[in-house]
C-alpha positions as semicolon CSV with decimal commas, in nm:
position;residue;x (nm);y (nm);z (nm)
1;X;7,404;-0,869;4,823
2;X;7,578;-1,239;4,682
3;X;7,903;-1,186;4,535
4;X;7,817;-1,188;4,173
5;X;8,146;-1,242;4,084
6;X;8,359;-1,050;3,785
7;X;8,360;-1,100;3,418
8;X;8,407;-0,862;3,069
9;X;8,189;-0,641;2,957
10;X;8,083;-0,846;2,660
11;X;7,677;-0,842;2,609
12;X;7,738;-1,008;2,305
13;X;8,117;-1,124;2,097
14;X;8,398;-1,088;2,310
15;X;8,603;-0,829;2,181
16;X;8,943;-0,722;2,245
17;X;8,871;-0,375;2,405
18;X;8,681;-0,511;2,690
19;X;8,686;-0,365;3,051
20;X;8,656;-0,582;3,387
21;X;8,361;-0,530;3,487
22;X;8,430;-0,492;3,925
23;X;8,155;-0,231;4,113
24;X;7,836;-0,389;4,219
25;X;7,661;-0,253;3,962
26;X;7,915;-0,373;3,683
27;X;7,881;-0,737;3,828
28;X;7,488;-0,743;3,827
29;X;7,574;-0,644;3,433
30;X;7,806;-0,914;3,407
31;X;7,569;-1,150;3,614
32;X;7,310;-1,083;3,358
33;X;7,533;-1,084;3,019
34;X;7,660;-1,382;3,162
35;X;7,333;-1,530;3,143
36;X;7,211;-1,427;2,801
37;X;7,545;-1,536;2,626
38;X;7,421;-1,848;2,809
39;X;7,099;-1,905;2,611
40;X;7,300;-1,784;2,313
41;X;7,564;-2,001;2,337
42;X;7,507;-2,364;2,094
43;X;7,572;-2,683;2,363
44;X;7,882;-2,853;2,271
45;X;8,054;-2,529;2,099
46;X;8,302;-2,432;2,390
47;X;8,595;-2,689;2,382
48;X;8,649;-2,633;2,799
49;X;8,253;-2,659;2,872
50;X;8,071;-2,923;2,636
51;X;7,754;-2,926;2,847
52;X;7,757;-2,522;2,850
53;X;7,457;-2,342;2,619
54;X;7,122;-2,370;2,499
55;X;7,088;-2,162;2,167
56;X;6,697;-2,025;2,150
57;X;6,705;-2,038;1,804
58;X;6,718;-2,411;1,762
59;X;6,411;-2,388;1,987
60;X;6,244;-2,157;1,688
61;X;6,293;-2,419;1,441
62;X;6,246;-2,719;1,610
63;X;5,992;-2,727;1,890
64;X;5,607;-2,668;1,818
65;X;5,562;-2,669;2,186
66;X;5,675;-2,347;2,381
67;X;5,644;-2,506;2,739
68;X;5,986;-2,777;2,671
69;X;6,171;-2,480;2,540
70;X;6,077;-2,297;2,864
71;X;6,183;-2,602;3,092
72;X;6,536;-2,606;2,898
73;X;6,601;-2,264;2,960
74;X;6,493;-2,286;3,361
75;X;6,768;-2,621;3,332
76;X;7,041;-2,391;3,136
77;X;7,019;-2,101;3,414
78;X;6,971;-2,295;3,716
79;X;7,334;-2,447;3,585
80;X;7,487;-2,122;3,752
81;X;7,576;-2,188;4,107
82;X;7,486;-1,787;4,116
83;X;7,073;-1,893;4,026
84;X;6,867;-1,990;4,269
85;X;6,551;-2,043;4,075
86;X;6,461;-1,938;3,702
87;X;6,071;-1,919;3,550
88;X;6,026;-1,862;3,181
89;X;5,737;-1,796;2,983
90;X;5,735;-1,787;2,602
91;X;5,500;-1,612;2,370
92;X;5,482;-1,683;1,989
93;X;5,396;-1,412;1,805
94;X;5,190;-1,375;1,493
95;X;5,481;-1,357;1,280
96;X;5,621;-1,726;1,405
97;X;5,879;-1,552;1,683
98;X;5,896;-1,571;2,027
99;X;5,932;-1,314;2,316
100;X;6,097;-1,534;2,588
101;X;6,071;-1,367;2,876
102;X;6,284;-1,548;3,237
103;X;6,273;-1,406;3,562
104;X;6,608;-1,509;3,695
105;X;6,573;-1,546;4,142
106;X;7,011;-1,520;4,240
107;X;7,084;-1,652;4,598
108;X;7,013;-1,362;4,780
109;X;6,689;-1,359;4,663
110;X;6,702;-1,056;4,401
111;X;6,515;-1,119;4,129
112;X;6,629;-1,017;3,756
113;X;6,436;-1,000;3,434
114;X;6,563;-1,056;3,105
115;X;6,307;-1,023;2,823
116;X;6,453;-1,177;2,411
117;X;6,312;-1,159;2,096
118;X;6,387;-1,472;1,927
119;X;6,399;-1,569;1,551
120;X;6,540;-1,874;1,366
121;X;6,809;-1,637;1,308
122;X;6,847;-1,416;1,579
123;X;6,820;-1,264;1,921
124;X;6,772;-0,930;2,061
125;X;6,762;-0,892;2,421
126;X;6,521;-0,601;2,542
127;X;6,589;-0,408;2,816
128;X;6,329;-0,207;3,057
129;X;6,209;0,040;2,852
130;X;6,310;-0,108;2,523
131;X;6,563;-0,243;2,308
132;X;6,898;-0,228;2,439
């Protein structure tokens, strides 16, 4: 297994009760919270990373066409040394939202899956099985 590294538990704010999160399993978590607060995360907003985030919900408002927001988010992830590869697919639903769902490959070739519903306010990230 690639050394996912270590980070907070912190799926979305950080808060100041977080734990390090250090067994295998933790740092698949953090691996994949890591990577949501990435597509949550407005470019330009962190003062130490300028070229860090792509926030889905601009992608809402702004783009008609599904397939560029797709191709931004494969760019955003495959900015972690940790992703090898990244595939996206994007549905709009009826009600003008999306369900983005990216298939995230790491280095050792594990593949992850993180499914978001998107709204020009908002996104919930869906675990298997449902909402989590």
């Amino acid at each position: 297994m690639i050394d996912l590294g270590s980070t907070f538990e912190a799926p979305g704010a950080l808060l100041p009760n977080m734990r390090l999160l250090t067994s295998d399993v933790d740092k698949v978590r953090g691996f994949l919270y890591a990577q949501a607060r990435r597509l949550q995360t407005p470019r330009g907003s962190l003062w130490y990373a300028k070229n860090y985030g792509l926030d889905m919900r601009e992608f809402v408002c702004d783009t008609e066409n599904p397939r560029v927001a797709e191709q931004a988010i494969n760019g955003e992830l495959l900015k972690d040394e940790r992703c090898a590869r990244a595939t996206t697919a994007i549905t709009v639903n009826a009600n003008g939202s999306w369900t983005v769902t990216t298939n995230i490959f790491a280095q050792d070739g594990t593949v992850y899956t993180l499914v978001f519903y998107v709204t020009e306010t908002s996104v919930t990230e869906f675990r298997p099985g449902g909402p989590g």
